[in-house]
C-alpha positions in Angstrom: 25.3 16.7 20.6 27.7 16.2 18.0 26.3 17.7 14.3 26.8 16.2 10.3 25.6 18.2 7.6 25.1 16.9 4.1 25.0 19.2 1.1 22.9 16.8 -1.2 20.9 13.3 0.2 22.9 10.2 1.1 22.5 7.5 -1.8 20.3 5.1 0.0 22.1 1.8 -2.1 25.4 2.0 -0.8 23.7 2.8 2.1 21.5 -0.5 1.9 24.4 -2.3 0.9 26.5 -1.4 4.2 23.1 -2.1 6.5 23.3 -5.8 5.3 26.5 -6.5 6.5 26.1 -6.7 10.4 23.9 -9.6 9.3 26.8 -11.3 7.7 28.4 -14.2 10.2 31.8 -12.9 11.4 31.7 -9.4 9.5 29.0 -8.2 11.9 31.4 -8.8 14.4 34.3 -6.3 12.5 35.3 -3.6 14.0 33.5 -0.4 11.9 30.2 -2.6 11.2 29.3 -4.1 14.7 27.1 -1.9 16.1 27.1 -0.3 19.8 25.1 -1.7 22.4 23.7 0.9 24.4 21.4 4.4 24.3 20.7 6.4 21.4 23.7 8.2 19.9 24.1 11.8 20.7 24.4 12.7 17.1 22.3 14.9 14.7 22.2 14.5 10.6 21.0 17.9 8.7 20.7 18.9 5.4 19.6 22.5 4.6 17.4 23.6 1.5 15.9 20.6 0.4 14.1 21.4 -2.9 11.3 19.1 -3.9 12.0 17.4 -7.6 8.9 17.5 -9.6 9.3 14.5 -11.3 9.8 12.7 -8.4 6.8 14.3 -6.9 4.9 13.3 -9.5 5.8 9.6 -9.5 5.1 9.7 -5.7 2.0 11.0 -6.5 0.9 8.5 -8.7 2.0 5.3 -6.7 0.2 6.8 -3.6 -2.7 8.2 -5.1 -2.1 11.5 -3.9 -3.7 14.3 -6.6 -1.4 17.0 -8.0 -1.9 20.5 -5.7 0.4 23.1 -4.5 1.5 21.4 -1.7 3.3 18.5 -0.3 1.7 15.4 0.3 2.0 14.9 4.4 4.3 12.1 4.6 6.1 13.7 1.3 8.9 14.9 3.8 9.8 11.4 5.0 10.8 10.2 1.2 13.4 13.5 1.8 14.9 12.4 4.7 15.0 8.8 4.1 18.6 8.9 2.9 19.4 10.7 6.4 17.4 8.1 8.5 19.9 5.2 6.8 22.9 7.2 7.0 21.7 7.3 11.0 20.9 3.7 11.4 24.1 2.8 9.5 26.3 4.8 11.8 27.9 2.0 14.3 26.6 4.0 17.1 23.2 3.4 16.4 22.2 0.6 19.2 21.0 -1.4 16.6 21.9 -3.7 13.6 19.4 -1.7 10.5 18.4 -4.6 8.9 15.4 -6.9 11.4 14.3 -3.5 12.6 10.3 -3.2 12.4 8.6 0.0 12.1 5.8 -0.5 14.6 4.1 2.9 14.8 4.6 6.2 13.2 3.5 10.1 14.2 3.5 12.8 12.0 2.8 16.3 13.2 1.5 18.8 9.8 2.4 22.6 11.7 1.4 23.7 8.5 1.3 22.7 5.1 4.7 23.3 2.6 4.6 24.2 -0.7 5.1 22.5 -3.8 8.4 25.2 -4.7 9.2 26.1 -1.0 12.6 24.8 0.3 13.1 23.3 3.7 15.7 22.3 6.1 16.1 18.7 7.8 17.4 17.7 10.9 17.5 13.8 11.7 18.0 11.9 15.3 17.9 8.6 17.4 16.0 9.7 20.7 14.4 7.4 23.8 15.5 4.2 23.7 13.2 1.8 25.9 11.7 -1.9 26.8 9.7 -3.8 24.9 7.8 -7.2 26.2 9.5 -9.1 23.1 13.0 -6.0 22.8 13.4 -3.0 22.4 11.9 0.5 20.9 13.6 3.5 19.4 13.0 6.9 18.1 13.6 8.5 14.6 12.8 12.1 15.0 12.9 14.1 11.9 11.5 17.8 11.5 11.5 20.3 8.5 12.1 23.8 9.3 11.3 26.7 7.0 12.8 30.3 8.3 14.1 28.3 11.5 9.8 27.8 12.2 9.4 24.1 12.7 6.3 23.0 9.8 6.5 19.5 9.9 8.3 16.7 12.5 7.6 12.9 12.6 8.4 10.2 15.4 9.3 6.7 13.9 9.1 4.1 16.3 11.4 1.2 15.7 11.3 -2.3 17.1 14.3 -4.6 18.0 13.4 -8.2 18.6 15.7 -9.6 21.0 15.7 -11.3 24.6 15.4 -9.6 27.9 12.6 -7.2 27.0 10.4 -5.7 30.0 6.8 -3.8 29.6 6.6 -0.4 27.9 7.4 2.6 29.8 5.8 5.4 27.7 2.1 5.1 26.3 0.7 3.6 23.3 -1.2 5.9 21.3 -3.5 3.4 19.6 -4.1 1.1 22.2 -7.3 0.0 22.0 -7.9 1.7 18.6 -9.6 -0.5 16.1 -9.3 -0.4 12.4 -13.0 0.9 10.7 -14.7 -1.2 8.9 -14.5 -0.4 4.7 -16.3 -1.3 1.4 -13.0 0.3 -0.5 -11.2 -2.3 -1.9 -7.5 -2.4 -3.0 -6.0 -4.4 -5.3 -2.4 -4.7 -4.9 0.0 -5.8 -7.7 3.0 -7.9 -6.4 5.8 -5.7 -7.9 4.1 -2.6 -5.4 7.1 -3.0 -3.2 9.5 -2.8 -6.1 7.6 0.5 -7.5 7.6 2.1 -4.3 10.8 1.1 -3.4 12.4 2.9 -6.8 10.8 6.1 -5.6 11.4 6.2 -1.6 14.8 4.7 -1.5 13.6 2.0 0.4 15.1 -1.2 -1.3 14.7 -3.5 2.1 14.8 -7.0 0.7 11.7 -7.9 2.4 9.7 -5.5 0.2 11.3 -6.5 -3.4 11.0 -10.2 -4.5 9.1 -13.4 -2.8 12.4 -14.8 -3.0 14.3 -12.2 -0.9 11.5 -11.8 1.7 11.4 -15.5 2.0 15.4 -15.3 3.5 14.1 -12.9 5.7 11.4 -15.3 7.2 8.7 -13.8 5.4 6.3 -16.0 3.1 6.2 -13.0 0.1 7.2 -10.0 -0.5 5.3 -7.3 1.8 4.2 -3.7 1.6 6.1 -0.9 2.7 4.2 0.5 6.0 4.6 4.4 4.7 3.3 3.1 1.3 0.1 2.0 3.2 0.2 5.1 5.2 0.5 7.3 2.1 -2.0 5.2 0.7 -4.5 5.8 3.2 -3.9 9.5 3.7 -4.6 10.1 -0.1 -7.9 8.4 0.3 -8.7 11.0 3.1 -6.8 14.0 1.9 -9.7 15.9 1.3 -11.0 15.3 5.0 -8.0 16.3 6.4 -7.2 20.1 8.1 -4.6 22.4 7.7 -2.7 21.6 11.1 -3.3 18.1 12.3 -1.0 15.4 14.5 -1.3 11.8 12.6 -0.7 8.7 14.7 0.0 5.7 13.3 0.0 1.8 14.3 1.2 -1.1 11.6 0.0 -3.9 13.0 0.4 -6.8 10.4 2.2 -7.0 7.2 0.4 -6.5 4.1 1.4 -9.2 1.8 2.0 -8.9 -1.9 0.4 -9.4 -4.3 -2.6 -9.1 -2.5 -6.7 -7.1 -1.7 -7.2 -5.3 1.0 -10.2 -2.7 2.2 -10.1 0.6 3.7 -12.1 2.2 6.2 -12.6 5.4 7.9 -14.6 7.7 9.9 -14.9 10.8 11.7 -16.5 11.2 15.4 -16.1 15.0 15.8 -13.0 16.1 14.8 -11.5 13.1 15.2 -10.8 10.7 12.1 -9.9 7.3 12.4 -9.0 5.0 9.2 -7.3 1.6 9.0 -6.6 -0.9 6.3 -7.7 -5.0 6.8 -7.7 -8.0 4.9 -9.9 -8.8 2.5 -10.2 -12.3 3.2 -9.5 -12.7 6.7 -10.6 -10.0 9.2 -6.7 -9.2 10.0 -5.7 -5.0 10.9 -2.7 -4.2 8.7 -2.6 -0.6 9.9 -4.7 1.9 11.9 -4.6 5.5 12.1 -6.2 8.3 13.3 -6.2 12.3 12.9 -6.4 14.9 15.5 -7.1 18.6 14.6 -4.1 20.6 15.8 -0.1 19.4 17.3 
């Protein structure tokens, strides 16, 4: 496997800027913007001693609800490699064009917590590329090392929506997994995705303005799916243990602006939340907690 190592993060607007273009008639055809066709690249993105800014915590904090503490949020580590995922899925041997991907489900494994001051090293790849009924699926592994001991990895599924799909060959976590009913509501300004966006990186069209959304066949702007998982987490943070494995399912896009409700609860050790409409009975995202990875 074949190794890149940035000193500092990518800038994720140039970044955003090249993802557009395979979606541009004829340039997505170029030579240096098409993108392969076939299994995950055998490539691996690092970058050692990432140091958390405490601004940028801060402002994290307050758009996900998270409270101040001496420790990372848990998805906190996925706004620090976000610049290393699109520097990835930018890379014309990634199998697939960035921009129409869908992040469909998410895992996050917490080994143990990281602290607020305590640096950590990155490493970013594309793993297990397999059928879908409608496409395709792809991994995004990412894991944080401290001392060369592994404290935190995440799995992002991707979905590519294209012809010739086939059933699943590897299980679905949440199938069969439905979201709690909630009396928390949340009220969701429109310029959420905007806000978000500003702190994570994550400028996708689809998030920022009705207007760009609607080119990308979407009715509004919509939330960002690690916005609604933050989101959630931060209303269970006190619930949640030391050591725990996080699955994930975004099932329906959360449109902006817009009230939803939230829901949890625990059976055992086991704690299962999930976000719905607040009008119509829709599941925008379900989730559940396990003690231990």
């Amino acid at each position: 496997m074949s190794t890149r190592v940035f000193d500092t993060a990518p800038a994720t607007l140039p970044l955003m800027l090249k993802a557009a273009l395979p979606a541009i008639p004829v340039v997505g055809g170029l030579p240096g913007i098409k993108h392969a066709t076939g299994e995950a690249p055998d490539l691996e993105l690092q970058r050692n001693g990432v140091v958390t800014d405490p601004q940028h915590l801060d402002a994290y904090n307050e758009v996900c609800g998270f409270p101040r503490g001496d420790h990372l949020p848990t998805p906190y580590p996925h706004m620090a490699a976000f610049g290393l995922h699109m520097a990835l899925m930018t890379d014309t041997a990634f199998p697939f064009a960035p921009m129409g991907l869908v992040h469909l489900r998410n895992t996050i494994r917490q080994h143990r917590r990281i602290r607020v001051d305590e640096s950590f090293d990155l490493t970013v790849r594309a793993a297990d590329r397999r059928p879908h009924p409608k496409g395709s699926l792809i991994d995004i592994v990412t894991t944080a090392s401290v001392g060369g001991e592994v404290v935190w990895d995440e799995v992002m599924t991707l979905f590519s929506r294209h012809k010739g799909g086939s059933a699943e060959t590897t299980d679905v976590p949440l199938a069969g997994v439905e979201a709690p009913d909630g009396v928390v509501h949340w009220k969701l300004r429109g310029d959420l995705g905007r806000r978000y966006g500003a702190i994570s990186g994550d400028r996708n069209p689809i998030h920022l303005y009705p207007l760009t959304a609607k080119a990308f066949g979407f009715p509004t702007n919509i939330a960002h799916g690690m916005w609604t998982l933050a989101r959630s987490l931060s209303a269970v943070h006190n619930k949640l243990p030391d050591t725990f494995t996080n699955d994930v399912e975004f099932r329906k896009p959360i449109l902006l602006p817009g009230t939803v409700v939230f829901g949890s609860r625990k059976d055992g050790d086991v704690l299962t939340f999930g976000v719905k409409g607040a009008k119509k009975p829709v599941t925008h995202l379900v989730g559940r907690v396990v003690p231990g990875v």
